[in-house]
N, C-alpha and C positions, 0 to 999 in steps of 0.2 A: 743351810743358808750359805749362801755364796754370792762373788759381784764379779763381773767380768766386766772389764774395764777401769778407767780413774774415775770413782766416784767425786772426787774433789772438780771435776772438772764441771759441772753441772753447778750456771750460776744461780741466780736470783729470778733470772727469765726464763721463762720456757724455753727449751729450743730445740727445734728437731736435726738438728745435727749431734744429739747425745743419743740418737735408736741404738747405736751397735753397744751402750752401757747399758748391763742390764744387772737387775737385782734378783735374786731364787730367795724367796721365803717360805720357811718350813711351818708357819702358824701363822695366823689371822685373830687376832681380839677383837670380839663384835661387841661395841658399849653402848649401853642405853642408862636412861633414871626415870625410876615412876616415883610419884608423891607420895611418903606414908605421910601421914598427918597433915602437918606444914611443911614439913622439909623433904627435898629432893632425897633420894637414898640410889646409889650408884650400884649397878648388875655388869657382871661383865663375863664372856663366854670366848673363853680359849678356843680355838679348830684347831686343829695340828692336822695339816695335809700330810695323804699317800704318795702327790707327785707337789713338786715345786710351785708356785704365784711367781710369775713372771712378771717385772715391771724394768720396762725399758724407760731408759734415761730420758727419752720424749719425752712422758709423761711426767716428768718431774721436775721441778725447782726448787730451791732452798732458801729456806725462812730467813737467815740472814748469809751475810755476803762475810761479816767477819769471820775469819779460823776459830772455831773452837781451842780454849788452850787444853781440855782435855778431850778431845779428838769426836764428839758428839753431833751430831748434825741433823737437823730437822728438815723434812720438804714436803712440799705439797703436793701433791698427789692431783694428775691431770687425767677425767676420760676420755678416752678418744671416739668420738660417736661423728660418723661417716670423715669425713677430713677432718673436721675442726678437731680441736681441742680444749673441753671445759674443765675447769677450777672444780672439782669437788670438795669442799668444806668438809666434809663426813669422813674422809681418809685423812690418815696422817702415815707418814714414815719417820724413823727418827735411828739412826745406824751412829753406830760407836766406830772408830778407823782406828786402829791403832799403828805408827810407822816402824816399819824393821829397819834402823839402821845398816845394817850387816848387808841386809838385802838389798836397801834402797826401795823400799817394798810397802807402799800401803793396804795393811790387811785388816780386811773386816773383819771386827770380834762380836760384833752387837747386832740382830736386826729388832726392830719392833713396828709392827705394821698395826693399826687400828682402823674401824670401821664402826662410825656411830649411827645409830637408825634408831628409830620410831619405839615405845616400849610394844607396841601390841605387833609390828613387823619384826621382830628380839624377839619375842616369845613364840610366835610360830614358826621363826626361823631355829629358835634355840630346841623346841620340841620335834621340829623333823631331824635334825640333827641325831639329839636322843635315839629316835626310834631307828633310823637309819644304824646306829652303833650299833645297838640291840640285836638288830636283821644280820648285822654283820657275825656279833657273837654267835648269837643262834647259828647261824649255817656254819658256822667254827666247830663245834661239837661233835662229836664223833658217838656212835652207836656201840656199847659191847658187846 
């Protein structure tokens, strides 16, 4: 996980004068909830990426406009599909900064990216996942 650029600089608006900020995350949490009985019961599937999730600063905006007094920060998460750019409800980011005095240096200590979808889209996304590991172990294995 890493941020290239001032992530504080990204307001409350979208705006595409933040592309050159960009955020690297090392893991994805896919959430869903299916109904046991009456009540909802919450599932949720870690990914831990091979190569980085790239999210330029276009794409996002922050839940609020006030400073965090402990350096946390929430934004919404924009696709970009041909020019526009839509609101997805279903992502969240949410990054911890922490400031180097010494440095003068806003450094990222925190990412958490989420990703909520459908229980029956979660389950077959969460079982090729599975099998995908698996394929990978498997060919890992060496012969005596």
């Amino acid at each position: 996980m890493k941020a290239v650029g001032n992530i504080l600089d990204i307001s409350t608006q979208r705006d595409s004068r933040h592309k050159g900020i960009e955020v690297h995350l090392d893991s994805i949490e896919y959430l869903t909830s299916k109904k046991d009985g009456r009540y909802y019961q919450d599932f949720e599937y870690l990914d831990e990426l091979e190569t980085p999730l790239v999210i330029t600063g276009d794409c996002l905006a922050r839940v609020s406009g006030k400073p965090s007094p402990d350096g946390e920060y929430e934004f919404k998460v924009y696709d970009k599909v041909g020019e526009e750019y839509v609101l997805n409800p279903d992502k969240k980011l949410f990054l911890t900064v922490v400031y180097d005095f010494d440095e003068d240096l806003n450094i990222l200590s925190e990412a958490y990216y989420s990703v909520t979808m459908p229980n029956e889209e979660f389950t077959q996304f969460k079982m090729e996942k599975e099998k995908e590991k698996s394929r990978k172990n498997w060919k890992g294995r060496k012969k005596n």
